[in-house]
MARNU-344657 format. One line per field, with one value per atom (N, C-alpha, C): residue in one letter; atom name; x negated, y negated, z. Coordinates in Angstrom, 1 decimal. Example, Ala and Ser with C-alpha at 12.3 -4.5 7.8 and 13.67 -1.06 7.14 Angstrom:
BEGIN
rest = c(A, A, A, S, S, S)
atom = c(N, CA, C, N, CA, C)
east = c(-13.2, -12.3, -13.2, -12.8, -13.7, -12.9)
north = c(5.7, 4.5, 3.3, 2.2, 1.1, 0.0)
up = c(7.8, 7.8, 7.8, 7.1, 7.1, 7.9)
***
This chain:
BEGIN
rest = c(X, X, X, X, X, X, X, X, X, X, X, X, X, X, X, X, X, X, X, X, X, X, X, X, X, X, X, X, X, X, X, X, X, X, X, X, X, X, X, X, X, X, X, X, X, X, X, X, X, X, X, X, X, X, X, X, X, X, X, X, X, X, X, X, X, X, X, X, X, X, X, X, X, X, X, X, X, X, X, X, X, X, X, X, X, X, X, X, X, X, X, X, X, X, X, X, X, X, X, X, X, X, X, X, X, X, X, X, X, X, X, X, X, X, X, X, X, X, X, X, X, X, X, X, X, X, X, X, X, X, X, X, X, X, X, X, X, X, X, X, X, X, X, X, X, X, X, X, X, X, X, X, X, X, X, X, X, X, X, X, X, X, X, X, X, X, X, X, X, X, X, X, X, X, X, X, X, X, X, X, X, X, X, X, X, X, X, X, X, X, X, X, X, X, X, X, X, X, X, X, X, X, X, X, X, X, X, X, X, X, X, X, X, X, X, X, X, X, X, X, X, X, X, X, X, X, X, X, X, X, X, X, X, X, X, X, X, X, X, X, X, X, X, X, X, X, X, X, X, X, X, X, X, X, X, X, X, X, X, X, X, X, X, X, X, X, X, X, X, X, X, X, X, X, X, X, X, X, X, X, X, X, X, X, X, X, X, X, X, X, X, X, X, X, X, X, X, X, X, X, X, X, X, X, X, X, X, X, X, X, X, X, X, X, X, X, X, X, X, X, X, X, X, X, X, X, X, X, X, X, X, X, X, X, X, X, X, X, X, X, X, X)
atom = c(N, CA, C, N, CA, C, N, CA, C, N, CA, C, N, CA, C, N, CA, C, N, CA, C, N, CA, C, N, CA, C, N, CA, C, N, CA, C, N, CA, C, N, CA, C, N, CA, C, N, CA, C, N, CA, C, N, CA, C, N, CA, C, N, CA, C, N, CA, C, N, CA, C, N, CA, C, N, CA, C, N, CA, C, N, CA, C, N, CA, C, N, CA, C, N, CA, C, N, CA, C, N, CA, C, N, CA, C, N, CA, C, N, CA, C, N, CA, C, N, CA, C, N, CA, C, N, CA, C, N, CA, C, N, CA, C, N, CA, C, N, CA, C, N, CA, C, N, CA, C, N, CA, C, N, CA, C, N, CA, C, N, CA, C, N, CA, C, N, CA, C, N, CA, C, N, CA, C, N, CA, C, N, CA, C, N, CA, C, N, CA, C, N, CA, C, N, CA, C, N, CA, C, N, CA, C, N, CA, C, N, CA, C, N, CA, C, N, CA, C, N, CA, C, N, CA, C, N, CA, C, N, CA, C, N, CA, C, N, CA, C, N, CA, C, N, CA, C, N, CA, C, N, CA, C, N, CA, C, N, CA, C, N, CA, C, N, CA, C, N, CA, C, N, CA, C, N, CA, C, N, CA, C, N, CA, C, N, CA, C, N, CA, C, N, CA, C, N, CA, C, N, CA, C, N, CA, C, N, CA, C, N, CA, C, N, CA, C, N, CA, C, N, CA, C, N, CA, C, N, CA, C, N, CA, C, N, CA, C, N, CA, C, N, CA, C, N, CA, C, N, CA, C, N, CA, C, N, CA, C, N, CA, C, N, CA, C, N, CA, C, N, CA, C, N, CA, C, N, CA, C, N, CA, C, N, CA, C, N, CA, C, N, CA, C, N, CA, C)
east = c(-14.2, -13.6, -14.1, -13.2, -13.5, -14.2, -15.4, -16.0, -15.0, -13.9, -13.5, -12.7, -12.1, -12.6, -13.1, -14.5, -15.5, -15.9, -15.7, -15.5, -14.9, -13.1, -12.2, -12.9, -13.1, -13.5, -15.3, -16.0, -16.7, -16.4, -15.2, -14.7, -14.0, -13.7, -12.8, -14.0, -15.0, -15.7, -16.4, -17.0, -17.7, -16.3, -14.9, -14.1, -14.2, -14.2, -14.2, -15.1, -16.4, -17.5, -17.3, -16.8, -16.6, -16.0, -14.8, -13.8, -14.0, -14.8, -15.8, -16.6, -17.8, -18.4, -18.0, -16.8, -15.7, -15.2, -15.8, -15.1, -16.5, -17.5, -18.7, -18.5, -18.7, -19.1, -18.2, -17.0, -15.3, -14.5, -14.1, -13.3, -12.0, -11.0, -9.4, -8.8, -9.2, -9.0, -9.2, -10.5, -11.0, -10.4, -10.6, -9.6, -8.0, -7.5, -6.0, -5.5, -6.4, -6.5, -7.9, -8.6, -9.0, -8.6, -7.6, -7.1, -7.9, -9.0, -10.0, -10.2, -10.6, -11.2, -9.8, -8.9, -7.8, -7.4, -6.9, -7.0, -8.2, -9.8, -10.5, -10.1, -9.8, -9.6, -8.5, -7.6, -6.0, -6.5, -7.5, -7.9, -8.7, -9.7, -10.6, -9.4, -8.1, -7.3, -6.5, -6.3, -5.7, -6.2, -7.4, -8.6, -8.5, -8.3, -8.5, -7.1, -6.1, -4.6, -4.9, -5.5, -5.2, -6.3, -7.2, -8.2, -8.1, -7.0, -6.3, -5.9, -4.6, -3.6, -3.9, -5.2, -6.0, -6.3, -6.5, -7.2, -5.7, -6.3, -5.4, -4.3, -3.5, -2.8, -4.3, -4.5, -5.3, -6.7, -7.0, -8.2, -8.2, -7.0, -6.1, -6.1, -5.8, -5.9, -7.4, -8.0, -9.5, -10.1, -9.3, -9.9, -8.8, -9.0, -7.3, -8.2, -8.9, -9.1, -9.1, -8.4, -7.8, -6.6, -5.4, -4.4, -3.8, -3.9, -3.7, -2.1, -1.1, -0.1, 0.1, -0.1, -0.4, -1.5, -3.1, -3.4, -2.4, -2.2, -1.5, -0.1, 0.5, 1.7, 1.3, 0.6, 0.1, -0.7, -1.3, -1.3, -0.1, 1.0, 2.4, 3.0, 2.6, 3.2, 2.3, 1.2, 0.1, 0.5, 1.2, 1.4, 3.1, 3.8, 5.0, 5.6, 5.4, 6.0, 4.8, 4.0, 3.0, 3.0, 4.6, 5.2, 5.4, 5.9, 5.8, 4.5, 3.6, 2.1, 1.8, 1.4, 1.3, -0.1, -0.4, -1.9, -2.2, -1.9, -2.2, -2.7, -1.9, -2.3, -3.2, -4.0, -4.7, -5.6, -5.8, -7.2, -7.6, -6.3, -6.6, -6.5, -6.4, -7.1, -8.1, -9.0, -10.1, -11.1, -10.8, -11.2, -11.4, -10.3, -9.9, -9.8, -9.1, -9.2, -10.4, -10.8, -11.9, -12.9, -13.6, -15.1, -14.6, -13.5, -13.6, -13.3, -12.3, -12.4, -14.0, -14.5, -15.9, -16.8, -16.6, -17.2, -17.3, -15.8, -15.2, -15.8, -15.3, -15.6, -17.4, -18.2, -19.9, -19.7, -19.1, -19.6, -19.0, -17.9, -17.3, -17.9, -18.1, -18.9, -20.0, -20.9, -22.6, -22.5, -21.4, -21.5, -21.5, -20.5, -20.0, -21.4, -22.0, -23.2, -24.5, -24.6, -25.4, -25.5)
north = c(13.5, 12.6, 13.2, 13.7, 13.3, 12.7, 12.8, 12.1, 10.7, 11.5, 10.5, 9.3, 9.7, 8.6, 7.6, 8.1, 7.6, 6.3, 6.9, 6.0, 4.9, 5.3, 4.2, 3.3, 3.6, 2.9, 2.0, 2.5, 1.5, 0.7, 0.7, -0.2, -1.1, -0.6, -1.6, -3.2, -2.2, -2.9, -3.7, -2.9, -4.2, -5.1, -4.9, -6.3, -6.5, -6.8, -7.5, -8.5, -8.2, -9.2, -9.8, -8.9, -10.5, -11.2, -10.9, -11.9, -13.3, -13.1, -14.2, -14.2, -13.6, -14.4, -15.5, -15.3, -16.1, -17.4, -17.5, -18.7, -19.4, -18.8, -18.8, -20.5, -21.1, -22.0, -23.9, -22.8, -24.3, -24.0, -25.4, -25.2, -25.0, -25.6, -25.4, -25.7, -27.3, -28.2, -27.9, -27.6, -26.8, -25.8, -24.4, -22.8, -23.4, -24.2, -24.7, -25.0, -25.5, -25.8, -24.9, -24.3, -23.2, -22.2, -22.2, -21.1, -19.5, -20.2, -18.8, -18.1, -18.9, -18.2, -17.5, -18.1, -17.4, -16.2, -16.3, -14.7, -13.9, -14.2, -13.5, -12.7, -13.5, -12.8, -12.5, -12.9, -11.6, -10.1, -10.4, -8.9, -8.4, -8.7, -8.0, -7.2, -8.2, -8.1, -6.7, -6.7, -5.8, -4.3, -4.7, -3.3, -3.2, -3.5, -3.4, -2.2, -3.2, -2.4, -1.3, -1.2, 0.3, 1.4, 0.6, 1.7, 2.4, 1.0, 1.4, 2.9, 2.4, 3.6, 4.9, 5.4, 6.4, 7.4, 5.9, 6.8, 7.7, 9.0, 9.5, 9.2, 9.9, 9.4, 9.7, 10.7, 11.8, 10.7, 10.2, 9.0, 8.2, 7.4, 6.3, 6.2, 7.3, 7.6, 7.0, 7.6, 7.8, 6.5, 5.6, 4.3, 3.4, 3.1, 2.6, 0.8, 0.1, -1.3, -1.7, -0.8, -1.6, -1.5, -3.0, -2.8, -2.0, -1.0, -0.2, -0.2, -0.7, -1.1, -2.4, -3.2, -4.9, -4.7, -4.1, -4.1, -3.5, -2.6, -1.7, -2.8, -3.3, -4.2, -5.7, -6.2, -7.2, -6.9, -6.1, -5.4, -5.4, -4.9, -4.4, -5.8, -6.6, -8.4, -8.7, -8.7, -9.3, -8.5, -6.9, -6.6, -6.9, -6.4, -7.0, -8.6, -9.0, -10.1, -11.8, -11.5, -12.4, -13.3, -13.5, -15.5, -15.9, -15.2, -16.1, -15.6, -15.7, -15.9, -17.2, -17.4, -18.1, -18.2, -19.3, -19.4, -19.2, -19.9, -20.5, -19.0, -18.5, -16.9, -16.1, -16.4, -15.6, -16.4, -17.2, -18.1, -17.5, -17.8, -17.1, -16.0, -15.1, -13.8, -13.3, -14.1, -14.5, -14.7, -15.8, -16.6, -15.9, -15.7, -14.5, -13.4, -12.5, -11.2, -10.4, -10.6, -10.3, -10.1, -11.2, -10.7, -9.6, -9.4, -8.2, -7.4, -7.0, -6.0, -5.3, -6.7, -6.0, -5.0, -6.1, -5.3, -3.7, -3.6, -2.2, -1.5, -1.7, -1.2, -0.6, -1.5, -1.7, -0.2, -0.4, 0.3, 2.2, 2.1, 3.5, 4.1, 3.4, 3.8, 4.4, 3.4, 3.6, 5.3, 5.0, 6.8, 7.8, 8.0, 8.9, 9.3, 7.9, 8.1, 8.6, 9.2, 9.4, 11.0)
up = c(-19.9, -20.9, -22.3, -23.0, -24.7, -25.0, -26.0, -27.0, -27.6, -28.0, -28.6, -28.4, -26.6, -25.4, -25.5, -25.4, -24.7, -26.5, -27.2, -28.6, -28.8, -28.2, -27.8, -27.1, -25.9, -25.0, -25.1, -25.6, -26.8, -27.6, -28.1, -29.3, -28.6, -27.4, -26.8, -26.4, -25.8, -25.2, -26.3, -27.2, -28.5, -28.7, -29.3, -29.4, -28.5, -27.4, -25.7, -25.9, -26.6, -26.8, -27.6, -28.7, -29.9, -30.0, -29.4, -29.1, -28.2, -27.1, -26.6, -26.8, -28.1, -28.8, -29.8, -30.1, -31.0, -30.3, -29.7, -28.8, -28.0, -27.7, -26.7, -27.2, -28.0, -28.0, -28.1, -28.1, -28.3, -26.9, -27.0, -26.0, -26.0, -25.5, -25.8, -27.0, -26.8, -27.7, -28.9, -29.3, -30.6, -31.1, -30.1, -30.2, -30.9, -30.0, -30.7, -32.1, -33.2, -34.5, -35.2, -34.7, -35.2, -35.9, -37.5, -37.5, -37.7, -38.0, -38.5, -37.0, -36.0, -34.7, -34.5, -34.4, -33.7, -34.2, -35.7, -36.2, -36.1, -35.7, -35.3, -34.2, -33.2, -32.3, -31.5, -32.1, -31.9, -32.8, -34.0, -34.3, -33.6, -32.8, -31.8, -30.6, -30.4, -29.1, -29.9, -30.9, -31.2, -31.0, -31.7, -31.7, -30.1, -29.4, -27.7, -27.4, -28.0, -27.7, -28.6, -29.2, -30.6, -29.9, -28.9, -28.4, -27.5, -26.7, -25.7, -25.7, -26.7, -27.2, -27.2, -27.3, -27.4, -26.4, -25.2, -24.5, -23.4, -23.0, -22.5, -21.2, -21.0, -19.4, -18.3, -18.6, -17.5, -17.7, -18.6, -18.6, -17.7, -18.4, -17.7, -16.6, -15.5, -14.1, -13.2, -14.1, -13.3, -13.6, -14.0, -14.5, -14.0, -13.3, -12.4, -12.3, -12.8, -12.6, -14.1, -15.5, -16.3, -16.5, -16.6, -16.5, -18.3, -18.5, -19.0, -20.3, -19.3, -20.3, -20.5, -19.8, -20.2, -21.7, -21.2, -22.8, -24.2, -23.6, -25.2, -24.9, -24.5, -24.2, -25.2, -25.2, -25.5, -26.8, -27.2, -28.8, -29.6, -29.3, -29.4, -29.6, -29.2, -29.2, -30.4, -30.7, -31.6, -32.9, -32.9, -34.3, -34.4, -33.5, -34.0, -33.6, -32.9, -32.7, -33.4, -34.3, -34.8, -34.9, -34.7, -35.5, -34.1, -32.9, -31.9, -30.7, -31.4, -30.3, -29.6, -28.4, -27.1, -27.2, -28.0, -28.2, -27.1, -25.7, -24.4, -24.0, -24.1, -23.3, -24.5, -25.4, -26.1, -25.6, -25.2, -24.8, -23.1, -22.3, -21.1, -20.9, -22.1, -21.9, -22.4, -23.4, -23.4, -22.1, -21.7, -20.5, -19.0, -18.8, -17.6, -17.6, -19.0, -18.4, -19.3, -20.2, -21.2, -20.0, -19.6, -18.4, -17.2, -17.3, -16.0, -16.7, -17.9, -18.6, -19.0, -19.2, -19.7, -18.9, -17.9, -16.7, -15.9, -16.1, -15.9, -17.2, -18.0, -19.3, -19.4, -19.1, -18.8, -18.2, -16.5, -15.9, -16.4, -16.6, -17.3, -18.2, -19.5, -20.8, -20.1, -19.3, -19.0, -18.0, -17.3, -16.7, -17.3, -18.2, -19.3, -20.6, -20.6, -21.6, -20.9, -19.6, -19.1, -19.4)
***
């Protein structure tokens, strides 16, 4: 892996955190009329898809437990499509797919940095 890989894929993983650190502490209800948290973290989501974008096909392969164009897919919706975002799905991806992203992410980074 590239250096500059392995950079993406650190940035992915710091937004991964902040994005649920942005939230660690509201619930739906709250996230829903939150305008500040939310533009927080469609920008973290973005930085994810833009880091995504980066990393190579031949990367991409050897990392086969992130879904790879759903992220960069769903970046691609946050920069062009911005007037019609699904709060609902920015929260359950938060919720649900953020901690296994992380996870993978944990474990890939920590090999590479060895």
């Amino acid at each position: 892996m590239q250096p500059r890989e392995l950079k993406s894929l650190l940035d992915m993983l710091n937004a991964a955190k902040l994005a649920q650190d942005f939230v660690a502490d509201i619930n739906w209800d709250m996230f829903e009329f939150d305008l500040m948290r939310q533009a927080a973290v469609t920008r973290q989501l973005e930085i994810i898809g833009e880091a995504a974008r980066r990393i190579s096909s031949e990367t991409q392969a050897t990392i086969l437990d992130i879904p790879w164009s759903k992220i960069i897919g769903m970046q691609n919706r946050l920069a062009h499509e911005y007037d019609d975002l699904d709060l609902e799905t920015l929260w359950d991806t938060i919720q649900l797919a953020l901690p296994e992203l992380i996870a993978v992410l944990e474990t890939s980074t920590a090999a590479e940095e060895i």
